[in-house]
C-alpha positions in Angstrom: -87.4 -57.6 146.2 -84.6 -55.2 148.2 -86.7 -55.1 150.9 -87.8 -59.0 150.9 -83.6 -60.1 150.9 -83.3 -57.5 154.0 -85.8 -58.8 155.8 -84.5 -62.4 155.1 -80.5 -61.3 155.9 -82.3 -60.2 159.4 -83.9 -63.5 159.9 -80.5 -65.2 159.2 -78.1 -63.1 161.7 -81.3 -63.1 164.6 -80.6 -67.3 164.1 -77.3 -66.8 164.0 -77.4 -64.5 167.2 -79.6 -67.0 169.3 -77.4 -69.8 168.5 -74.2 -67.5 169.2 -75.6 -66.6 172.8 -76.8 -70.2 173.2 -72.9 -71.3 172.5 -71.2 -68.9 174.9 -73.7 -70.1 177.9 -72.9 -73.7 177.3 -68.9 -72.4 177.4 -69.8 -70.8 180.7 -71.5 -73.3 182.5 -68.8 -75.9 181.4 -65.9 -72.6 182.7 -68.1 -72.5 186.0 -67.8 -75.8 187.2 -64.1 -76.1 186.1 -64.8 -78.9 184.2 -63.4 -79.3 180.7 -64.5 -80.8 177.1 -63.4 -84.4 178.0 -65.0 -85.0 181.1 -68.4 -83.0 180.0 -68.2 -85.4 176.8 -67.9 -88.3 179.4 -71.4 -87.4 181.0 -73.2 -86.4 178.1 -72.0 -89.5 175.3 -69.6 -87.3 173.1 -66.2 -87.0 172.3 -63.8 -83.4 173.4 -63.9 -82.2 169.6 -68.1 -82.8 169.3 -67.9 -80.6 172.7 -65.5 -78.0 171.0 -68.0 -78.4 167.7 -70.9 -77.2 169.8 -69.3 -74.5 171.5 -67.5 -73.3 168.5 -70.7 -72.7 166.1 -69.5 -75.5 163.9 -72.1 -78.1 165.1 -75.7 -77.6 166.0 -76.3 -79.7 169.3 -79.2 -82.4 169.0 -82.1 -81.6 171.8 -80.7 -85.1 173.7 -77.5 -83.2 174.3 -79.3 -79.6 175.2 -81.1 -81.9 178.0 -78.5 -84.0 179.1 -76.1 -80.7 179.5 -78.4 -78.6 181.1 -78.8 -81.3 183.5 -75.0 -82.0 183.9 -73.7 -78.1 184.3 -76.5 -77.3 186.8 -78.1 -74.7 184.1 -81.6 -74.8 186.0 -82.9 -74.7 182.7 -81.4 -72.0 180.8 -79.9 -73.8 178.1 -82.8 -76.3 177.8 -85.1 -72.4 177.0 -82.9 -72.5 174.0 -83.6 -75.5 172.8 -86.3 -75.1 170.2 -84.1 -71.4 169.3 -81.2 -73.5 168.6 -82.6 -76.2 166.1 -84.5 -73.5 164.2 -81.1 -71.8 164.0 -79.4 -74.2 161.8 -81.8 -73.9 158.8 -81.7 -70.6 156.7 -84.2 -68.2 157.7 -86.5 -68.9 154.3 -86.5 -72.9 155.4 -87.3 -72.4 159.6 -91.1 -72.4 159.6 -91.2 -75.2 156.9 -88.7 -77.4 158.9 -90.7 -77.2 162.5 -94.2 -78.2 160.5 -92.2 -80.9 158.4 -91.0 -82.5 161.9 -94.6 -82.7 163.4 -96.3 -83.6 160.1 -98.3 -86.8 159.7 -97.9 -86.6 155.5 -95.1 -85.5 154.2 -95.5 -85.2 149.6 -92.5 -84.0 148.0 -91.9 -83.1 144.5 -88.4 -82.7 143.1 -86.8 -81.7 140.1 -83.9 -79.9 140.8 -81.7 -82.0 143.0 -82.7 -85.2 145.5 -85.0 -84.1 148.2 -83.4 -83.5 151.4 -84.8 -86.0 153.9 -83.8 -88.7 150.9 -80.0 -87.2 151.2 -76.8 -89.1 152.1 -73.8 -87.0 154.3 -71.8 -86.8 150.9 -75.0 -85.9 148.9 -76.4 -82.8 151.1 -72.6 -81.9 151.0 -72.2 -81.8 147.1 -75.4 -79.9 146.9 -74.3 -76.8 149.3 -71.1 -77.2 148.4 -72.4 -75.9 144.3 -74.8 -73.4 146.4 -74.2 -69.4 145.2 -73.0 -67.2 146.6 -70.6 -69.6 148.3 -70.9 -70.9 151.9 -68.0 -70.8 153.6 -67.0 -74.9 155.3 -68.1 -73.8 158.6 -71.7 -73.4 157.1 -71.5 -76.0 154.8 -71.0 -78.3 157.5 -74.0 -77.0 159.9 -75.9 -77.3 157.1 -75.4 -81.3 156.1 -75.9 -81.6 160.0 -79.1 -80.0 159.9 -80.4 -81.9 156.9 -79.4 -85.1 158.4 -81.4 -84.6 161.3 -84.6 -83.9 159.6 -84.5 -87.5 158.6 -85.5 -88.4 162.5 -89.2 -88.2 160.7 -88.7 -91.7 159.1 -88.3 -93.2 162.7 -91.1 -91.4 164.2 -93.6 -92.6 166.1 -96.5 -93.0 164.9 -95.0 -93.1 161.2 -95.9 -90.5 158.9 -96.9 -90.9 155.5 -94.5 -89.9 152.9 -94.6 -89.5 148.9 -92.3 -88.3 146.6 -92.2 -87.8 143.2 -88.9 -87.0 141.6 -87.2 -86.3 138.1 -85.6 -88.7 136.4 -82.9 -86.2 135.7 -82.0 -86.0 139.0 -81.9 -89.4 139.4 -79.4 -89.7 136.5 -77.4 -86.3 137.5 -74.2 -87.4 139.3 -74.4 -84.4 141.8 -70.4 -85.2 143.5 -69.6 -87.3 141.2 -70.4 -91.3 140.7 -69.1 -92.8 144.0 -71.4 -90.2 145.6 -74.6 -90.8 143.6 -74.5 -94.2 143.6 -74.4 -93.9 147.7 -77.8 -91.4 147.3 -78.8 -94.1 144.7 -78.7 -96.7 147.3 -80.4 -95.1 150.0 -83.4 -94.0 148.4 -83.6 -97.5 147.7 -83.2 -98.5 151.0 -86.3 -95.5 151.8 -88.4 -96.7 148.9 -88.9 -100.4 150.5 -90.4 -98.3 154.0 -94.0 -99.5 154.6 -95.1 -95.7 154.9 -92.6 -94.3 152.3 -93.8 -94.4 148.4 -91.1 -93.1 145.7 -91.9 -92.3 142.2 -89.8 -91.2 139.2 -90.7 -89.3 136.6 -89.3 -90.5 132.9 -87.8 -87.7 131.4 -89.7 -88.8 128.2 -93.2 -87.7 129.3 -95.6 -85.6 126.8 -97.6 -84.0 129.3 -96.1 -82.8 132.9 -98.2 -81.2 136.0 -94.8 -80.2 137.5 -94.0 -77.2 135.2 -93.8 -74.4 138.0 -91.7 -76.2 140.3 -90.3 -77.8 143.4 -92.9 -77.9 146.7 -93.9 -79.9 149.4 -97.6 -80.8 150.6 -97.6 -80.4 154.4 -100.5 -81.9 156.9 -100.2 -81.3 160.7 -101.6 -83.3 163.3 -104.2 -80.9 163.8 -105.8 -81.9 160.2 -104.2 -78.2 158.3 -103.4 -78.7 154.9 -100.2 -76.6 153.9 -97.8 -76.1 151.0 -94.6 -75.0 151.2 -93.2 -73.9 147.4 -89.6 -73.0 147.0 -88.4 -70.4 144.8 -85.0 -69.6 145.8 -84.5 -67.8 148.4 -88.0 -66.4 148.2 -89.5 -69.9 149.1 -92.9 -69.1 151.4 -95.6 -71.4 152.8 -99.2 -71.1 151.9 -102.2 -71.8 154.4 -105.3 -70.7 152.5 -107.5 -73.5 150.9 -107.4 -72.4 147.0 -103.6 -72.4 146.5 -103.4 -75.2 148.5 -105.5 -77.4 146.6 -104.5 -76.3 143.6 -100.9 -77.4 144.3 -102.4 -80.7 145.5 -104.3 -81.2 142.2 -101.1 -80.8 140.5 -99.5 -83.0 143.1 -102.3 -85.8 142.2 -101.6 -85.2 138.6 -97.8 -85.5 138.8 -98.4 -89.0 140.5 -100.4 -90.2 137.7 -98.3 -89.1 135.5 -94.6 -91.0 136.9 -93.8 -94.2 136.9 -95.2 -96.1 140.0 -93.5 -96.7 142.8 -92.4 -100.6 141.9 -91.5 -99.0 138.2 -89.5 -96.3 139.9 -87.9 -98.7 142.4 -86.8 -101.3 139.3 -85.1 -98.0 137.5 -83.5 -96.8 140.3 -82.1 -100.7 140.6 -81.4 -100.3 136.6 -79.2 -97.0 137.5 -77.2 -98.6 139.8 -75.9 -101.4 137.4 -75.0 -98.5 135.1 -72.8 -96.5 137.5 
């Protein structure tokens, strides 16, 4: 176990390293051409504190900005070699690999009992949720962190459109993770998910005899190329598995679990019910 958290502490300073260089030749490109925040927010479509953000470490920069500035400061490319360094940068190291096959996925199946799933997550939500994380992150990372959830949500307005399952406790549901005013926002917006032509949410009554979902949180991965992958988390531990027999285990229990909830109108109509109670 020692050697598994080293190993994952020198993931997370490598990502922290990459995005550190990456920050520092944005700075210097910007220094080079004696052009300050302002007026390389003015090209690029952001304000002079997004620009300080970036350069600062307190932001991750979207791949549109990476292009649009390398193309602005006359980089010839250097900060646009970054750009798939950067965005892995901004998830913990036990999350990276999940994160690039989740954005290139064509089904996407989610189970959740723990908290909301992450591409379902408001701002305030996602904020709540690493705000409680242990040890503590310090504001800095909790910020980069909400940033980087947010824009795994691009998936839902991909083209072509994934499909996209999830089945979550009603518990979570009903946990006001915030506080009210903030769960009735993440109450809302799963909603607003749920009525998406490619997106199917079930709940799970908390009154259920029999329950597939004993061993945990996971998500059921398929990539373009027709792999079949599951990514189980289990702290900070999480992993990904590729070979056939876990996999389909995990997607017989999926397949279970489905049976098992409440169907999607069902989950929808509580959700609604939930609302009316906050």
């Amino acid at each position: 176990m020692e050697e598994q958290q080293a190993e994952g502490e020198q993931e997370y300073e490598f990502g922290a390293g990459i995005l550190h260089v990456w920050r520092r030749q944005l700075k210097l490109f910007r220094e080079r051409l004696g052009m300050d925040r302002a007026e390389l927010g003015a090209l690029t479509g952001y304000s002079a504190s997004t620009i300080a953000s970036f350069e600062q470490g307190r932001r991750i920069p979207p791949p549109r900005f990476i292009d649009q500035a390398d193309e602005v400061l006359d980089a010839g490319g250097v900060l646009k070699a970054g750009k798939e360094d950067v965005a892995r940068a901004q998830y913990p190291a036990f999350f990276r690999d999940a994160a690039k096959l989740e954005a290139e996925a064509v089904e996407l199946h989610v189970y959740a009992n723990q908290a909301v799933p992450g591409l379902l997550q408001t701002a305030e939500y996602a904020r709540a949720v690493f705000t409680n994380w242990r040890p503590l992150l310090d504001e800095e990372t909790v910020e980069q962190r909400v940033a980087a959830r947010l824009a795994r949500q691009e998936i839902f307005c991909r083209t072509p459109l994934p499909t996209i399952s999830f089945v979550i406790e009603e518990s979570v549901l009903r946990r006001p993770l915030g506080g009210w005013g903030v769960m009735r926002g993440q109450l809302e917006q799963i909603l607003l998910h749920g009525h998406r032509r490619n997106v199917e949410i079930q709940a799970m009554p908390v009154e259920r005899e029999e329950h597939a979902g004993l061993a945990g949180p996971f998500t059921l991965i398929e990539t373009k190329e027709g792999r079949r992958i599951a990514y189980v988390e289990a702290q900070q531990d999480s992993r990904l598995y590729t070979a056939r027999k876990p996999v389909r285990e995990i997607e017989e229990q999926y397949g279970l679990l489905r049976a098992q909830a409440l169907t999607p109108r069902e989950s929808l109509a509580l959700i609604e019910k939930l609302l009316g109670e906050t």
